[in-house]
C-alpha positions as CSV (number, residue, x, y, z in Angstrom):
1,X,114.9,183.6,94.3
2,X,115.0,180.9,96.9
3,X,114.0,177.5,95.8
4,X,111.9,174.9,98.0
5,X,113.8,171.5,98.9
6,X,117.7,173.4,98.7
7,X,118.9,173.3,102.0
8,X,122.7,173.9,102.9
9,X,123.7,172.9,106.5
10,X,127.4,174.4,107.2
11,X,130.0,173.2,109.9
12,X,131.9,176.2,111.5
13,X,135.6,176.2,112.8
14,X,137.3,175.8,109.6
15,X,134.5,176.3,107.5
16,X,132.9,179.7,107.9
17,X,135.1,180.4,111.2
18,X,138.8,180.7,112.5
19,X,138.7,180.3,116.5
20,X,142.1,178.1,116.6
21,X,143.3,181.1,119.2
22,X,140.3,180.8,121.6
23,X,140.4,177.3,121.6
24,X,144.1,176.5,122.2
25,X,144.0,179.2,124.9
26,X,141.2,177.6,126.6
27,X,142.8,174.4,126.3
28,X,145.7,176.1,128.3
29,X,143.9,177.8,130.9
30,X,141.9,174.6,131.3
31,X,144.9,172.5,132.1
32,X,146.5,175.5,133.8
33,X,143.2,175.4,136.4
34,X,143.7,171.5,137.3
35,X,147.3,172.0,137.4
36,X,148.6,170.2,134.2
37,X,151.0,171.6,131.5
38,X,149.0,171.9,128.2
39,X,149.9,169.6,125.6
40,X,151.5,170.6,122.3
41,X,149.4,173.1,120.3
42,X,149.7,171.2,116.8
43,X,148.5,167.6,118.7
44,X,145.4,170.2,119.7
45,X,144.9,171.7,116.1
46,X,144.8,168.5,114.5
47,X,141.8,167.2,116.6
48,X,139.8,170.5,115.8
49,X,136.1,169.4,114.8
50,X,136.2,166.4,117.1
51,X,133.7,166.5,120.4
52,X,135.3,168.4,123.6
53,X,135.4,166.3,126.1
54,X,136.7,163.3,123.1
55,X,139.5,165.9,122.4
56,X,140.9,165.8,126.4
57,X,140.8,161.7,126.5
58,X,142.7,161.4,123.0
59,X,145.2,164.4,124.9
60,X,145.8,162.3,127.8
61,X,143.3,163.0,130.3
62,X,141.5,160.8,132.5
63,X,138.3,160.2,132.4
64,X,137.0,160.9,135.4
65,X,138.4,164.2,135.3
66,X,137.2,165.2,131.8
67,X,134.0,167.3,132.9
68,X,136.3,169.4,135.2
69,X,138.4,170.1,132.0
70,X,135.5,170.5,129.8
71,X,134.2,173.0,132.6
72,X,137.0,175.1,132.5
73,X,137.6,175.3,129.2
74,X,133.9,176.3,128.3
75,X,134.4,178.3,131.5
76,X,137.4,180.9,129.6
77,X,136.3,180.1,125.9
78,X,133.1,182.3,126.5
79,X,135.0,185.1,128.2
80,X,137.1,184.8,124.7
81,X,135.7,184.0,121.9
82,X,134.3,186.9,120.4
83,X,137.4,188.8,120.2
84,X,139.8,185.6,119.4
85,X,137.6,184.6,116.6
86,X,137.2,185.6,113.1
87,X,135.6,184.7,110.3
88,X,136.9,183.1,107.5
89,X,137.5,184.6,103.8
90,X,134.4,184.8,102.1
91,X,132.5,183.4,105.2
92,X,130.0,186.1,105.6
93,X,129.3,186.5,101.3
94,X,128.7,182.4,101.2
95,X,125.9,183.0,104.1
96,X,124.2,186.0,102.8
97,X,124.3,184.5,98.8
98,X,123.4,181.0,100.2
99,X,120.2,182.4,102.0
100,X,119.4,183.7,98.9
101,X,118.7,180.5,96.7
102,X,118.6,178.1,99.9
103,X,117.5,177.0,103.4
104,X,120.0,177.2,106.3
105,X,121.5,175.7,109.1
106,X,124.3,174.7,111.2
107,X,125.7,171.5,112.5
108,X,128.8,171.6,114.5
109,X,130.4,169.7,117.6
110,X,130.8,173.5,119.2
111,X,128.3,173.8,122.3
112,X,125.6,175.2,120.7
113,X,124.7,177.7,122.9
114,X,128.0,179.7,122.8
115,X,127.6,178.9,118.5
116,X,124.3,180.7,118.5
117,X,126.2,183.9,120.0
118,X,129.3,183.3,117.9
119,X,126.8,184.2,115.0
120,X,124.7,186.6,116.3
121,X,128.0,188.1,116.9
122,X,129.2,188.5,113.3
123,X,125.6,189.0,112.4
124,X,124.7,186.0,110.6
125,X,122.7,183.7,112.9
126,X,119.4,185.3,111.4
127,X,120.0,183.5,108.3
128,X,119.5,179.9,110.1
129,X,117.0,178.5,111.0
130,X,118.6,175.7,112.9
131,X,122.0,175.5,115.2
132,X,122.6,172.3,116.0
133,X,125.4,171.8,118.6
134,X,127.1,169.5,120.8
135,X,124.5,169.6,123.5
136,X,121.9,168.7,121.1
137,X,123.1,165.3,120.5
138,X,124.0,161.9,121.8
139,X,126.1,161.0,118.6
140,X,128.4,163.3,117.1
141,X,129.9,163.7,113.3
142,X,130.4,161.2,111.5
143,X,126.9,160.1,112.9
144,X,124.3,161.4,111.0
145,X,122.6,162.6,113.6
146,X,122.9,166.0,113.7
147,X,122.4,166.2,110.2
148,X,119.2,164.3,110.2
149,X,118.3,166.6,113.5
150,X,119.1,169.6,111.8
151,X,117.0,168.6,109.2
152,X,113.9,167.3,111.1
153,X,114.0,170.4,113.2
154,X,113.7,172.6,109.8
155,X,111.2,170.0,108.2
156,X,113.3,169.3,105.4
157,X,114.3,166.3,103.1
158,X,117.1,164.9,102.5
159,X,116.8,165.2,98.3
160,X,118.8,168.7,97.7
161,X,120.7,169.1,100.7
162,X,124.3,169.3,101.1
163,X,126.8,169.3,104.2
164,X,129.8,172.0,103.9
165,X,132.4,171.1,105.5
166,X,136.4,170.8,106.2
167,X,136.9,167.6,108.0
168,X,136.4,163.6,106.9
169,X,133.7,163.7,109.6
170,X,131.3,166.1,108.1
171,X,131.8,164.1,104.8
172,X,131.0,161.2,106.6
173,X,128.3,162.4,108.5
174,X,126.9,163.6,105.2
175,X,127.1,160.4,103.3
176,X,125.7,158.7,106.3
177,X,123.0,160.8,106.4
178,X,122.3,160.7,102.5
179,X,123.3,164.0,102.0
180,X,125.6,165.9,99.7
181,X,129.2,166.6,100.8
182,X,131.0,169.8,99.9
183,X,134.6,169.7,101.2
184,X,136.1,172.7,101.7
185,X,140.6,173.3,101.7
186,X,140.5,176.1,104.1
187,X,139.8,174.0,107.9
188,X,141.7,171.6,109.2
189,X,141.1,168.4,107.3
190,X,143.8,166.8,104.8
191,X,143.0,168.2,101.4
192,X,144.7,164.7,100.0
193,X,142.2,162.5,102.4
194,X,139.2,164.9,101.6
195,X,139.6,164.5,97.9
196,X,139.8,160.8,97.9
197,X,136.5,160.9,99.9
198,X,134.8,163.7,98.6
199,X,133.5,164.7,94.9
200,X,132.8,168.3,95.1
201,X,136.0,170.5,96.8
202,X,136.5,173.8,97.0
203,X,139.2,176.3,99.4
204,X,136.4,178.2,100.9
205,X,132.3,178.3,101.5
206,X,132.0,181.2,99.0
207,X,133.5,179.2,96.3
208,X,131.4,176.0,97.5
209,X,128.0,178.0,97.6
210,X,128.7,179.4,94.3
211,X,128.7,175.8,92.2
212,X,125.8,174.5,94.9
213,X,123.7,177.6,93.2
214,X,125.5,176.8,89.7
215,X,124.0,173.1,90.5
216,X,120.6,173.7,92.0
217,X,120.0,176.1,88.2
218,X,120.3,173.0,86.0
């Protein structure tokens, strides 16, 4: 039975999702469309989970130039992204037993509106009842601002929610936001920097979801 006040917010790419194919594609046809060589695809991977158009300045790109890059990236990403992305171990079981004991949402630094069809995709966005995205923001993780957006928009408290995520920045947003973190070993984060930061860790949502329920019993 659900219980008022639990709320569990989730981040996506390395936390419910894989796209790291659709996004270091896009990244190549973006560059490939201004006429740059793409930049090595581990520098890319290890900036996962960071804003866009913050990703193309750390890479090297100008700034004056980083719409057009943003534009065609977001430009092939949509063609791609349903068939380049899957979702995680256990991704879909944490959603559907999550909604069962607890209210739902989403905060990523994805653009929201491609997020929304990401999951209606895979069939889970009717479990939320909030996406927040990259669009919806003027601060992104480790601001708490999404969280605390996320939460407005679902009229919920900050006493019993918890932020899953795999990165220091949805642990930071978290704490910032007076939230619970739940660090998960299956993204792209350092599992060594995660558990210095982090009291609860698990290698996936399912197992994270599980002890949230096991926690929200006592």
């Amino acid at each position: 039975m659900k219980r008022d006040g639990t709320v569990i917010l989730f981040d996506l790419d390395g936390t419910l999702i894989d796209s790291t194919e659709a996004i270091l594609e896009s990244f190549s046809a973006a560059y490939g469309e201004l006429g740059d060589e793409a930049p090595d695809a581990d520098a890319i991977v290890r900036m996962i989970g960071i804003p866009l158009g913050e990703m193309f300045i750390r890479l090297g790109a100008d700034v004056s130039s980083v719409e057009r890059y943003v534009g065609a990236y977001k430009k092939h990403y949509r063609k791609i992204s349903r068939e380049k992305t899957v979702l995680l171990p256990g991704a879909r079981e944490a959603v559907e037993e999550a909604a069962y004991f607890a209210r739902l949402g989403v905060v990523t630094t994805k653009t929201g509106r491609y997020s929304i069809e990401l999951m209606e995709y895979f069939g889970l966005m009717n479990h939320f009842e909030v996406l927040v995205g990259s669009e919806d923001v003027e601060n992104h993780k480790p601001h708490p601002e999404p969280i605390l957006k996320a939460l407005d928009t679902m009229g919920a408290s900050t006493s019993c929610a918890w932020m899953i995520g795999d990165t220091l920045m949805d642990v930071h947003a978290a704490h910032a936001a007076g939230i619970m973190p739940y660090a998960l070993t299956c993204g792209y984060g350092s599992e060594q920097e995660l558990k210095a930061e982090c009291k609860h860790l698990a290698p996936d949502a399912k197992t994270a979801v599980m002890d949230i329920r096991s926690e929200s019993l006592l």
